[in-house]
C-alpha positions, 0 to 999 in steps of 0.5 A: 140624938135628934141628928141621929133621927134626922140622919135614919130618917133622910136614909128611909126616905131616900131608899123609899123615894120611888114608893113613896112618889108613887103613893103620892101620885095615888092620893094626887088623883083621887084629890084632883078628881075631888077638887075637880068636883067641887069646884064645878059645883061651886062654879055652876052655882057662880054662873047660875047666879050671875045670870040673874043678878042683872038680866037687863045687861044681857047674857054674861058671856063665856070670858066673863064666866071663865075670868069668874069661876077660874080661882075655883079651879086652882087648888086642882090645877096644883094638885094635879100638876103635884100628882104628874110631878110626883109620877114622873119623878117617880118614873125616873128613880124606877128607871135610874135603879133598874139602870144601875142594877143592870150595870151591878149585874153585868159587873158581877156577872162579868166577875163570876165569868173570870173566876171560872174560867181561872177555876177551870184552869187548875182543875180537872174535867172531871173535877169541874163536872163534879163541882157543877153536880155539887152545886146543882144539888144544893140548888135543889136542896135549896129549893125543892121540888113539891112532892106531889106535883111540879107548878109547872107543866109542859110536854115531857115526863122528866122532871126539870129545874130552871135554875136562873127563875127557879121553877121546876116544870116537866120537859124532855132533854131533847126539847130543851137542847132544841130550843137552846139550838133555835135560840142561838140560830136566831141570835145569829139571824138577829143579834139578840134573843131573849129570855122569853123566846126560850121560855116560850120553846120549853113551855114555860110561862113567861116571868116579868123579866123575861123580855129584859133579859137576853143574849147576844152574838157576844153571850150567845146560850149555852147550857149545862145539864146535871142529873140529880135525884130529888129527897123522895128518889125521882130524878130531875135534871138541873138545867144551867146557863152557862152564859147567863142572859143579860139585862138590857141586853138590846142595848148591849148589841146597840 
């Protein structure tokens, strides 16, 4: 029993290894910032009251003061090194999880890829364009528009799904086939562009992974278009990436 409890508890703390380094290095400032302070008080004192124990030797000069009030200092040297440990250890789980959900989603992305293409094989066009619908229409079912008003607004009167960040927002057809143009002009004048840069052309804010998401010359944009109805009888087109943006896609053109 108390193995099973060691063992769930080895397991919690490993998957919240990044928080809890994090939470550490929080209360580490604040301790530092505390120990900092009382020390320098306590060694004020120290100082003031050398300076009068024997003021016939002269003034205590500045070695024998740092010799006297260092050993106050030392629980928040400690603390402080603790606090920038606890940070950078931190920082380092953060960028080797972000590394291998990267590598996850390139493999998985690269999966899906061979599994259409070989689905595509044995259907139809037609079949192909009605699968797509159909899967566009869940996404919808899934994830529906509010009724009244869309969260987010750019210039155009069709209402729009951006199935890879899931926002609907209001843009023309013509706009969006445009920025898709743009894009890939400038992923052939420059190797890469990023997901920001379309969601900038649509008018769509920005997301946190927007700039860490991208294309390259080898996964350059390519959309696909379904036109759906909403529950309450508004069309709205469904926009897809074919080729999907990649994360750390700067270092897959590297």
């Amino acid at each position: 029993m108390n193995n099973q409890i060691f063992k769930q508890a080895q397991t919690l703390i490993a998957e919240n290894s990044a928080a809890l380094l994090t939470g550490t290095g929080v209360i580490g400032v604040v301790t530092t910032a505390i120990l900092t302070g009382k020390a320098s008080i306590k060694a004020h004192l120290l100082v003031e009251d050398m300076a009068r124990q024997d003021i016939s030797a002269g003034p205590v000069t500045t070695k024998e003061k740092v010799v006297a009030v260092a050993p106050l200092y030392v629980p928040a040297v400690a603390s402080g090194l603790t606090t920038i440990g606890a940070i950078i250890f931190s920082y380092r789980i953060s960028v080797s999880k972000s590394a291998a959900l990267a590598a996850a989603y390139g493999i998985s992305e690269k999966a899906f890829g061979e599994y259409k293409e070989k689905v595509l094989e044995h259907v139809t066009p037609k079949k192909a364009g009605d699968i797509t619908d159909a899967v566009a229409k869940q996404q919808m079912t899934d994830n529906p528009p509010p009724s009244s008003q869309v969260m987010v607004v750019a210039d155009g009167d069709i209402l729009c799904l951006d199935t890879f960040s899931g926002r609907y927002f209001r843009c023309s057809i013509e706009r969006i086939r445009k920025a898709e143009n743009e894009i890939n002009l400038e992923i052939a004048n420059h190797n890469v562009a990023s997901l920001g840069d379309f969601y900038e052309k649509i008018g769509l804010p920005q997301t946190d992974m927007s700039e860490t998401f991208g294309w390259t010359l080898n996964n350059i944009i390519e959309i696909d278009y379904s036109t759906q109805m909403t529950d309450d009888g508004r069309p709205c087109v469904v926009v897809t990436f074919t080729n999907a943006p990649q994360p750390g896609f700067q270092d897959r053109h590297n």
